[in-house]
ZAMARGU-4260 file (C-alpha; in steps of 0.2 Angstrom, whole numbers, plus 5000, padded with zeros to 4 digits):
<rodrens>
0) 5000/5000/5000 | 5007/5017/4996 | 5008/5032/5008 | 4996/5039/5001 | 4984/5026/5000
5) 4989/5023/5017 | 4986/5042/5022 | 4969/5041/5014 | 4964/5025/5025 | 4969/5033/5041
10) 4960/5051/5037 | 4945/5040/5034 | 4946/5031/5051 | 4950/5047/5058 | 4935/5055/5053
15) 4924/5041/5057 | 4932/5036/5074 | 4944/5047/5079 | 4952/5042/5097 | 4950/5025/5092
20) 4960/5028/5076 | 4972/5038/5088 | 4974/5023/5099 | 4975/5009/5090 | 4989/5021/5080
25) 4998/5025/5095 | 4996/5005/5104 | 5003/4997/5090 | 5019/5011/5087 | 5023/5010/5106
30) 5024/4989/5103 | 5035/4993/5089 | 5045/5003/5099 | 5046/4988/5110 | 5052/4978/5099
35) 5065/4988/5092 | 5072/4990/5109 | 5074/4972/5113 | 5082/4968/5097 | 5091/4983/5101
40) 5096/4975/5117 | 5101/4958/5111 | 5112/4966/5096 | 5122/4976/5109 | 5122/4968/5123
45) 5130/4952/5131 | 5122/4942/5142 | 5129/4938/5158 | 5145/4923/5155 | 5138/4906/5150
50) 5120/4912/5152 | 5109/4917/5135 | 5100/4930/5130 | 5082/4928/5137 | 5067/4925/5126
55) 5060/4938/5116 | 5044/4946/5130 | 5030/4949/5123 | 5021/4953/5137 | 5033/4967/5139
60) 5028/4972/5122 | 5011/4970/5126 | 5013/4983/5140 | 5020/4996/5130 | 5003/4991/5117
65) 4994/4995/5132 | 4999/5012/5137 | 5000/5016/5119 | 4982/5014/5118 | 4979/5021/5134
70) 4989/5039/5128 | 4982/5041/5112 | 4966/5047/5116 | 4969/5056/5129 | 4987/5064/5117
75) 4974/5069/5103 | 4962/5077/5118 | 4977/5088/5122 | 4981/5092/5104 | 4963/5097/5102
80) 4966/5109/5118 | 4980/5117/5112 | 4971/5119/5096 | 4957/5128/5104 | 4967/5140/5116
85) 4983/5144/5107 | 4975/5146/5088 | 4992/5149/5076 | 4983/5161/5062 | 4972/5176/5066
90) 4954/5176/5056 | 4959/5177/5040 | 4949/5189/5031 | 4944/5187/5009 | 4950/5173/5009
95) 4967/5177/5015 | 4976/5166/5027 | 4981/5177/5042 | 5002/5175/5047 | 5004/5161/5060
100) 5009/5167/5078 | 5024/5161/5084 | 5020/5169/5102 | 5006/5155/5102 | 5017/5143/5094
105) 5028/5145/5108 | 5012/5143/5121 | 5008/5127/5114 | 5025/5119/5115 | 5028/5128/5132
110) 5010/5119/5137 | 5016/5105/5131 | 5031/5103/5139 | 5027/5110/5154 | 5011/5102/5157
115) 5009/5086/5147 | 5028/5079/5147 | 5028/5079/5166 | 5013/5070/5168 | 5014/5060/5153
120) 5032/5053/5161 | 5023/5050/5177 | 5009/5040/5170 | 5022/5029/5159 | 5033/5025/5176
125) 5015/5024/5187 | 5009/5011/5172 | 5023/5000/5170 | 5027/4997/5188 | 5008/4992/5189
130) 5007/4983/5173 | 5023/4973/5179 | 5016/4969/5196 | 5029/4979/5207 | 5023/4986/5223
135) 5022/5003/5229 | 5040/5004/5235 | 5047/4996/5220 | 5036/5009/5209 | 5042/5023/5222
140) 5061/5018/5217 | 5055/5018/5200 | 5051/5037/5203 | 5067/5039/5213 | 5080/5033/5200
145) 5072/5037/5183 | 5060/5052/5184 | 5073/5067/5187 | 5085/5060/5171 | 5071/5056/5160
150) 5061/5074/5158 | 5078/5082/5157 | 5080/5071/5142 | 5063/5077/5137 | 5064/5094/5138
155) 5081/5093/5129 | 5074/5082/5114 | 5054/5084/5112 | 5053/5105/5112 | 5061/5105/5093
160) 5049/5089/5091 | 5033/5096/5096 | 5036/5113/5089 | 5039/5107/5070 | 5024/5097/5075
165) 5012/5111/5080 | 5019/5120/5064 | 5017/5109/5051 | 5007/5093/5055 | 4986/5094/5052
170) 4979/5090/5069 | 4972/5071/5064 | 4990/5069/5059 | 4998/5077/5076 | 4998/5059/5086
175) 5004/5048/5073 | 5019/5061/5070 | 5022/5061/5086 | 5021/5043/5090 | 5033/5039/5074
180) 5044/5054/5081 | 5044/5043/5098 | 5051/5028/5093 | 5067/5033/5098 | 5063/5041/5114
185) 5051/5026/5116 | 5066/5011/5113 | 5076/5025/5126 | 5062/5023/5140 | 5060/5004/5136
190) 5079/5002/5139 | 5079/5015/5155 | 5064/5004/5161 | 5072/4988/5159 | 5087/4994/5166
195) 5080/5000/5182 | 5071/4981/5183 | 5085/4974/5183 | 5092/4985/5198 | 5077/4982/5207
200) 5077/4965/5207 | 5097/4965/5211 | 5090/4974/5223 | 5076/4964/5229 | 5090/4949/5228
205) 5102/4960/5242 | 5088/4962/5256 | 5082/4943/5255 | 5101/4940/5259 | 5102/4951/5274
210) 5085/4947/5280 | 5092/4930/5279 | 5107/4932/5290 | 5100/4945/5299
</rodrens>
């Protein structure tokens, strides 16, 4: 199918079910996200001396499905809100297109960074740590050791995203732009949270083997 046949399909689902579209769109680029970062991770990474790299989890992927389809409604209501408050063109007037704003260009990705990016970030940690079955201490460490590092990395990455993304992109277009954008920041928090698993459960390991001599 070409891109454009393929644009065409999407703008018709948009228009008939639009936060279904956006998150069925959104679910399944956050699994290919997923996946990318596990390939990612057996391509440069060596497992531990004469172990093997673990099986491929799709239930880890399917996690990353989930929140993607969670997000994408609740991505394209947020679009919609900036859309709304922070128009980009004055009323245009016989049949002229008034100038785009950059003072509210810089509002929207101001909102958005400012607003959205924290809580977005808090809902991905809050989600997984649920989704994976951790507890509330092991989610609060979560918090703890990747929350500070990971929306510094968003503000130094996703301002120059979001604001060729309010520019240019049509709103029905906005969440797949952005989710496509995000693979790569997607595979970065997939690797982060797998990371930080593994710490937890190295340091789950360390208080069993106190407790036990203790």
């Amino acid at each position: 199918m070409s891109s454009i046949a393929l644009a065409r399909v999407y703008q018709q689902s948009f228009d008939t079910h639009p936060y279904t579209t956006l998150a069925l769109t959104n679910g399944v680029m956050g699994a290919f996200s997923d996946v990318v970062a596990q390939l990612t991770q057996r391509t440069i990474l060596d497992p531990p001396r004469g172990e093997e790299h673990p099986p491929f989890d799709f239930i880890r992927t399917a996690r990353f499905f989930a929140f993607g389809l969670g997000m994408g409604p609740i991505i394209g209501r947020w679009n919609l809100w900036l859309e709304r408050n922070f128009p980009l063109r004055a009323p245009s007037f016989a049949g002229r297109r008034g100038k785009v704003s950059l003072k509210a260009l810089g509002k929207r990705v101001a909102a958005d960074q400012l607003l959205m990016a924290p809580v977005g970030l808090a809902l991905f940690l809050g989600s997984m740590g649920i989704m994976e079955g951790r507890d509330k201490r092991h989610i609060q460490e979560k918090f703890q050791d990747l929350y500070k590092p990971l929306i510094i990395t968003n503000w130094q990455v996703w301002p120059v995203v979001q604001l060729v993304n309010f520019r240019f992109m049509p709103l029905p277009y906005r969440v797949p732009f952005q989710s496509t954008c995000g693979i790569f920041w997607t595979l970065y928090l997939s690797l982060a949270n797998s990371k930080e698993n593994k710490q937890e459960d190295h340091r789950d390991q360390l208080r069993k083997t106190l407790d036990s001599k203790a």
